[in-house]
NULUMBA-32501 format. One record per residue (C-alpha): residue in one letter; x, z, y. Coordinates in steps of 0.2 Angstrom, whole numbers, plus 5000, padded with zeros to 4 digits. Example, Ala and Ser with C-alpha at 12.3 -4.5 7.8 and 13.67 -1.06 7.14 Angstrom:
# residues 2
LUMPA  rest  east    up  north
LUMPA     A  5062  5039   4978
LUMPA     S  5068  5036   4995
# end
This chain:
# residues 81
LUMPA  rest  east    up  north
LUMPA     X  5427  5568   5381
LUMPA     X  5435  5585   5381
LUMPA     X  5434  5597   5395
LUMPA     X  5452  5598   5400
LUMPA     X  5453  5578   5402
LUMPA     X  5437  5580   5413
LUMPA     X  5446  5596   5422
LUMPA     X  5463  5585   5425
LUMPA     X  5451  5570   5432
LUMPA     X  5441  5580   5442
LUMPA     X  5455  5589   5451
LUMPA     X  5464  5574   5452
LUMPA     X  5450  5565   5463
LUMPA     X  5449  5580   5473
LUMPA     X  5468  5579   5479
LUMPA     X  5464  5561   5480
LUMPA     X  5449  5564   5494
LUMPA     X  5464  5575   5501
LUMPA     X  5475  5563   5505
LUMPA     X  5463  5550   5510
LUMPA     X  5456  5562   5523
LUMPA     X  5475  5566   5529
LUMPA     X  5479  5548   5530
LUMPA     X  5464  5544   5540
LUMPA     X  5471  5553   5554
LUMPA     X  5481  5538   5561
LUMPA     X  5498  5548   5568
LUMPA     X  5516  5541   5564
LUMPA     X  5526  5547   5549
LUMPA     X  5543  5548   5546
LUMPA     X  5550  5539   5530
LUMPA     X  5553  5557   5521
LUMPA     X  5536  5560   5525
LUMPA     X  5530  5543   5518
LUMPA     X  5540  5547   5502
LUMPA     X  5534  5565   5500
LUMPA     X  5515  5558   5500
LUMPA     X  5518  5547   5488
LUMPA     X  5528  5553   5478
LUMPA     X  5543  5542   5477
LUMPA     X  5563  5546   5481
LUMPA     X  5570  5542   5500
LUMPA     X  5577  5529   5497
LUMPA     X  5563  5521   5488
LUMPA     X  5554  5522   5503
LUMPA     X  5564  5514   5511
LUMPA     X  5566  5500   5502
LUMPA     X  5545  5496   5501
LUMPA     X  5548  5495   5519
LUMPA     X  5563  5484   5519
LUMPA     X  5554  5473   5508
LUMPA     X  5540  5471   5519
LUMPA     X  5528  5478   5506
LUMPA     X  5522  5490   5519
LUMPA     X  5520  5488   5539
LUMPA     X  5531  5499   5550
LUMPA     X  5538  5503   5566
LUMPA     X  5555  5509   5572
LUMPA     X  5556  5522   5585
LUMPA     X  5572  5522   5593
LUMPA     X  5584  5521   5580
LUMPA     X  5572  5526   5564
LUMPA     X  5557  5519   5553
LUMPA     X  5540  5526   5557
LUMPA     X  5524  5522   5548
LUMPA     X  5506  5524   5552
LUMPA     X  5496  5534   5542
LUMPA     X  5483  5519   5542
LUMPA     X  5496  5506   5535
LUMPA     X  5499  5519   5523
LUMPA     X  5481  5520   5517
LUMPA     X  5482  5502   5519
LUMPA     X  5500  5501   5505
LUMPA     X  5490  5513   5494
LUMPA     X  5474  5503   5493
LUMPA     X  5486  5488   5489
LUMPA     X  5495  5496   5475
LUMPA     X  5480  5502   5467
LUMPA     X  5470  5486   5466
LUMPA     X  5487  5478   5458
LUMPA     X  5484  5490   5444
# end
């Protein structure tokens, strides 16, 4: 294999064992938050949990999701892959 495509991997695993040890800490995240980890528009966002195809909470008036069920979405998607 070449060194760069070893280089990208390895870097890419290392931001992977990032966000696993952010997510592990169970607090609530606001759907912009949500969308900024993984990398998707709002509005995308939104609709996954519309659709159900992540678990989630409304506080007051707005959608939150735990960090676990988060973890949990990821896990989901990349199994489906």
């Amino acid at each position: 294999m070449n060194i760069s495509i070893l280089n990208k991997i390895t870097k890419m695993e290392k931001n992977i064992q990032i966000l696993v040890e952010t997510l592990k800490k169970d607090k609530l995240l606001t759907v912009h938050e949500m969308a900024k980890t993984l990398n998707i528009d709002y509005r995308t966002a939104l609709n996954v949990i519309r659709n159900k195809k992540i678990k989630s909470s409304i506080v007051g008036n707005r959608y939150r999701v735990y960090n676990s069920d988060l973890l949990n979405y990821i896990k989901q998607e990349d199994e489906k892959r």
